[in-house]
matplotlib code that plots the C-alpha trace (Angstrom):
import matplotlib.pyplot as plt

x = [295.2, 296.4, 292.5, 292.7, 296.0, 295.1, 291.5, 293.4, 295.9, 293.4, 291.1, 294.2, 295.2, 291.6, 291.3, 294.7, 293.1, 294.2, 292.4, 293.3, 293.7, 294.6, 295.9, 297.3, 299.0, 300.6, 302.4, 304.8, 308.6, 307.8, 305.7, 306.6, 311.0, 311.2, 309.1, 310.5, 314.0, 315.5, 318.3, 317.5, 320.7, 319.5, 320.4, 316.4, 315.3, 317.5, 315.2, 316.0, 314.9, 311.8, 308.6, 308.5, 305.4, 305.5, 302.4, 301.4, 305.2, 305.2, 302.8, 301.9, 303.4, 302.1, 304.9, 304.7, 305.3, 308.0, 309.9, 310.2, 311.6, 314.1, 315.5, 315.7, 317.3, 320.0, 320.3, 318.5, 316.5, 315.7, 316.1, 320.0, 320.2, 322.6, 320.7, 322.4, 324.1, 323.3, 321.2, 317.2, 315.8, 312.3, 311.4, 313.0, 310.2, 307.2, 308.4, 305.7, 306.0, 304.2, 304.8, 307.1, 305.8, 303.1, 305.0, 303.5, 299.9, 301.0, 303.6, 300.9, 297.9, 300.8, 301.3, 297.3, 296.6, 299.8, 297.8, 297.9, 297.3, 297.2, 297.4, 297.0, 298.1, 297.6, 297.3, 298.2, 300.0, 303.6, 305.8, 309.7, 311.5, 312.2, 313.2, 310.9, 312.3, 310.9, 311.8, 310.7, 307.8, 307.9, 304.4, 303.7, 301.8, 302.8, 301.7, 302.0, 301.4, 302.5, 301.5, 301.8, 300.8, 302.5, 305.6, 305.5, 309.1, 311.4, 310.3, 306.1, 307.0, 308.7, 305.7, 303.1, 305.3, 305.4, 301.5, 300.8, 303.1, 302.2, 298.3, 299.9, 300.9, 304.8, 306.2, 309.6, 310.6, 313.6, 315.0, 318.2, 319.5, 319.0, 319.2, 316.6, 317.0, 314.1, 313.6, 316.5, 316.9, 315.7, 315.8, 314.3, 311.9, 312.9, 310.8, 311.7, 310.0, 311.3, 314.6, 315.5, 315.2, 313.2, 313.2, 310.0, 310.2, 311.7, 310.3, 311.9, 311.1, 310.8, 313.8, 313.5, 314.0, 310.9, 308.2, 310.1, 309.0, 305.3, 305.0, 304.4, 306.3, 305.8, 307.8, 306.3, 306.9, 306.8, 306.4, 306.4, 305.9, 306.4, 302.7, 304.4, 307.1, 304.8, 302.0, 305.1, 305.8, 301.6, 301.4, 304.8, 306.0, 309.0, 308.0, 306.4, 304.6, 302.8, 300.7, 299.1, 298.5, 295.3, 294.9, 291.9, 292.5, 295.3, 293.3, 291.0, 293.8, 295.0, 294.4, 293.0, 294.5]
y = [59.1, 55.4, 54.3, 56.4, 55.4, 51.3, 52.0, 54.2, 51.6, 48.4, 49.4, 50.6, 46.4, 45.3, 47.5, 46.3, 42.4, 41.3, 39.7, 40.1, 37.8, 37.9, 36.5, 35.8, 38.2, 35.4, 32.8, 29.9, 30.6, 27.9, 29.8, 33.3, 32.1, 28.7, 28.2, 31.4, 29.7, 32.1, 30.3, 29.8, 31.5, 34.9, 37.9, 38.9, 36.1, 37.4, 38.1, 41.9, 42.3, 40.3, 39.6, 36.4, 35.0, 33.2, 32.0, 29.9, 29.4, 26.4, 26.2, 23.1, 22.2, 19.8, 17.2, 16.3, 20.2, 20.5, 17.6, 18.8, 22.3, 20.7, 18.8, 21.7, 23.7, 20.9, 19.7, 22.0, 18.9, 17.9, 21.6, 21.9, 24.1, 22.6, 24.5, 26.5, 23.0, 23.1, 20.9, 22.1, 22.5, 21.5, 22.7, 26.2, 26.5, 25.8, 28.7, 31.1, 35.4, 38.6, 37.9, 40.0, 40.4, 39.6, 37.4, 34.7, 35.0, 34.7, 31.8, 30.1, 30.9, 29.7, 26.1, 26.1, 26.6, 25.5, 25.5, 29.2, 31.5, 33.7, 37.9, 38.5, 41.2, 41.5, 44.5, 44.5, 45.3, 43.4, 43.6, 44.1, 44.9, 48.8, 51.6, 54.3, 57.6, 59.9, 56.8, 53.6, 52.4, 48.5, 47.7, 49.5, 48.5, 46.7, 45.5, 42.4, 41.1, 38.3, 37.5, 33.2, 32.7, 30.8, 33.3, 35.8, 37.7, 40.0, 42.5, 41.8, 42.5, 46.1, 46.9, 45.9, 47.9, 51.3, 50.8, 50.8, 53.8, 55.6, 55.1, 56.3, 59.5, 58.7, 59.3, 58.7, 55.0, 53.3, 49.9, 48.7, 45.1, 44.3, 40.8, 39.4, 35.4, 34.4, 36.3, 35.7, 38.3, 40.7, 45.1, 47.4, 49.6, 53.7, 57.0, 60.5, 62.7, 66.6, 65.9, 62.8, 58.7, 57.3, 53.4, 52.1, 48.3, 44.9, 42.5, 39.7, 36.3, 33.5, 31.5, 27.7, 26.4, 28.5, 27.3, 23.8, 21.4, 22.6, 21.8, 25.6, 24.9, 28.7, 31.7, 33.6, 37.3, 38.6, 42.5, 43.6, 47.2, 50.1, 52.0, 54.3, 56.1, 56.3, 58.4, 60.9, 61.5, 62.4, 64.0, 66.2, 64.9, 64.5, 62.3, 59.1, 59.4, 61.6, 59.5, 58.5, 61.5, 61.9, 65.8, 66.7, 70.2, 68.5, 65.8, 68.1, 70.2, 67.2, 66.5, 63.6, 60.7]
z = [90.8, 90.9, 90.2, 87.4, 86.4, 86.6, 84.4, 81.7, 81.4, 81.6, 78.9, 76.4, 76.9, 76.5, 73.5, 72.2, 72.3, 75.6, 78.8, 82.2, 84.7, 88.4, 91.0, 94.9, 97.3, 99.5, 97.4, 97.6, 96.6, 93.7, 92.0, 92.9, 91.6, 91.3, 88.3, 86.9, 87.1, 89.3, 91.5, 94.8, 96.2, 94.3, 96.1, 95.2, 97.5, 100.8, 103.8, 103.3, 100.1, 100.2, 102.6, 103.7, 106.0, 109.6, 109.9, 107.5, 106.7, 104.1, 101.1, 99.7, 96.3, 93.2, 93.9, 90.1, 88.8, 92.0, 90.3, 86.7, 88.5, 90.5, 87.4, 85.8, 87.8, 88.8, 85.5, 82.9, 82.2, 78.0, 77.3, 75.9, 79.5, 82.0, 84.7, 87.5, 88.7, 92.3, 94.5, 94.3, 97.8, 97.5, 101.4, 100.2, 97.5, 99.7, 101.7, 102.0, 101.0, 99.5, 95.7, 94.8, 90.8, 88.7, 86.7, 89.0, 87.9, 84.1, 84.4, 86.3, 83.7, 81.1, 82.7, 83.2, 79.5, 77.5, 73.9, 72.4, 71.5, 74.4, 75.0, 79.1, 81.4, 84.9, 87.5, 90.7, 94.1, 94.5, 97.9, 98.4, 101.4, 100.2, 102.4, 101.5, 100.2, 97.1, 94.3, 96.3, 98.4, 99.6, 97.9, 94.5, 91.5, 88.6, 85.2, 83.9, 80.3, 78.0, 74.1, 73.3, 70.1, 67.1, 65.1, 68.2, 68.0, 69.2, 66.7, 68.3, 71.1, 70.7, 68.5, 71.5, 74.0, 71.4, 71.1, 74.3, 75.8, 72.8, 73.4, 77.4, 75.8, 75.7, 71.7, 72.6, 73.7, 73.2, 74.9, 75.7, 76.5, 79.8, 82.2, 83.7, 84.9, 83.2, 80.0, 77.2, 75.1, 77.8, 77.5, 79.6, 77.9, 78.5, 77.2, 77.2, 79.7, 80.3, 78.1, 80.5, 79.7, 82.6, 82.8, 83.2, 83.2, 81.5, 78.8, 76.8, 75.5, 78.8, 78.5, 77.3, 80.5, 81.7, 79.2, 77.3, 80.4, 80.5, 77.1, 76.2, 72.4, 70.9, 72.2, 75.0, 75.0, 78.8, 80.4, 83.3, 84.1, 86.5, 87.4, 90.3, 88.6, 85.4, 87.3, 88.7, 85.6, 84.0, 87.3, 87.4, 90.8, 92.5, 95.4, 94.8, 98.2, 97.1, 94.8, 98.4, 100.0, 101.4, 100.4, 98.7, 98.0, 96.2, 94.3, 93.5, 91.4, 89.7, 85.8, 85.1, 83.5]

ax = plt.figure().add_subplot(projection="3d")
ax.plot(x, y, z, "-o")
ax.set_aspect("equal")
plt.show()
């Protein structure tokens, strides 16, 4: 059902203008929080909550890009930020892990192609350190998508989110402000489903100190979104291992998406 899932949702973005793009499962800590401006003493970065790999353990890092990171999270750099005012640790960002979002392959595609416009989303498996029970696995899919383009807004990007979980089958959205450390304003996008809100994921508009020292000038509005708990729902389940069971009586009795 997750096939299914992952085509239903790909060509509702292509259709909707966008182009995907992907990406790496092993990454460096650089480009996986650093970039992202995500302080290095975040709890998301703990050895508990995320994969980290022994062998290779550093990752090699574009000395010039390292630098214009480090100032600006010491500093905040030329961007009227004053940063998180600690000392950067540049061997801490070479560290090596699973990436633990897709944010990674559009922040990287951003500082690749600063000029817009751009519309791409991205696919793919991401890794936390999750004990599984019915709500959480430790690798699970997620989508990814951004819109850089000249005027893009707060208002834009609520319209692209409604378009695309309406197209999903989901008429009732709402969002509500929400905090993420690279997005500012941030909200989580919710729909209805069986008389409940169910949050699905977080968007916003990638903070100054994100985009300013790449020379990405126009506002960049960022999403990245839950796949799992969105097939429970289609589906009607209750335990999100299920999506992986390997019963075909039971995918043969499943709708399809």
């Amino acid at each position: 059902p997750m096939m299914q899932l992952i085509k239903k949702i790909r060509n509702i973005f292509v259709e909707m203008g966008f182009k995907e793009i992907q990406g790496n499962y092993v990454e460096s800590c650089f480009w996986d929080m650093d970039v992202l401006f995500i302080p290095q003493d975040h709890p998301a970065r703990d050895m508990q909550d995320t994969f980290y790999c022994k062998n290779p353990s550093r990752m090699e890092v574009d000395k010039k890009l390292l630098d214009i990171v480090a100032e600006i999270h010491e500093t905040g750099g030329k961007t009227n930020s004053k940063g998180w005012g600690y000392k950067f640790s540049k061997e801490e960002s070479k560290r090596v892990l699973l990436r633990t979002h897709t944010t990674v392959n559009t922040i990287r595609y951003l500082i690749q192609h600063p000029e817009p416009p751009a519309k791409i989303f991205s696919i793919g498996k991401v890794f936390r350190r999750e004990n599984i029970d019915m709500t959480h696995l430790p690798e699970f899919y997620q989508v990814e998508g951004i819109v850089y383009e000249e005027g893009a807004n707060f208002r834009e990007l609520i319209g692209v989110l409604k378009e695309f979980y309406r197209k999903m089958g989901f008429e009732k959205i709402r969002f509500r402000p929400a905090y993420f450390p690279y997005t500012e304003p941030s909200m989580e996008i919710e729909v209805e489903w069986n008389g409940k809100w169910m949050e699905l994921g977080g968007s916003g508009i990638f903070r100054p100190e994100v985009t300013e020292p790449f020379g990405i000038k126009d506002q960049v509005l960022a999403w990245g979104l839950g796949l799992e708990r969105m097939a429970m729902m289609i589906l009607g389940l209750y335990d999100i291992r299920e999506l992986y069971f390997s019963d075909i009586e039971w995918l043969r009795k499943l709708p399809l998406l």
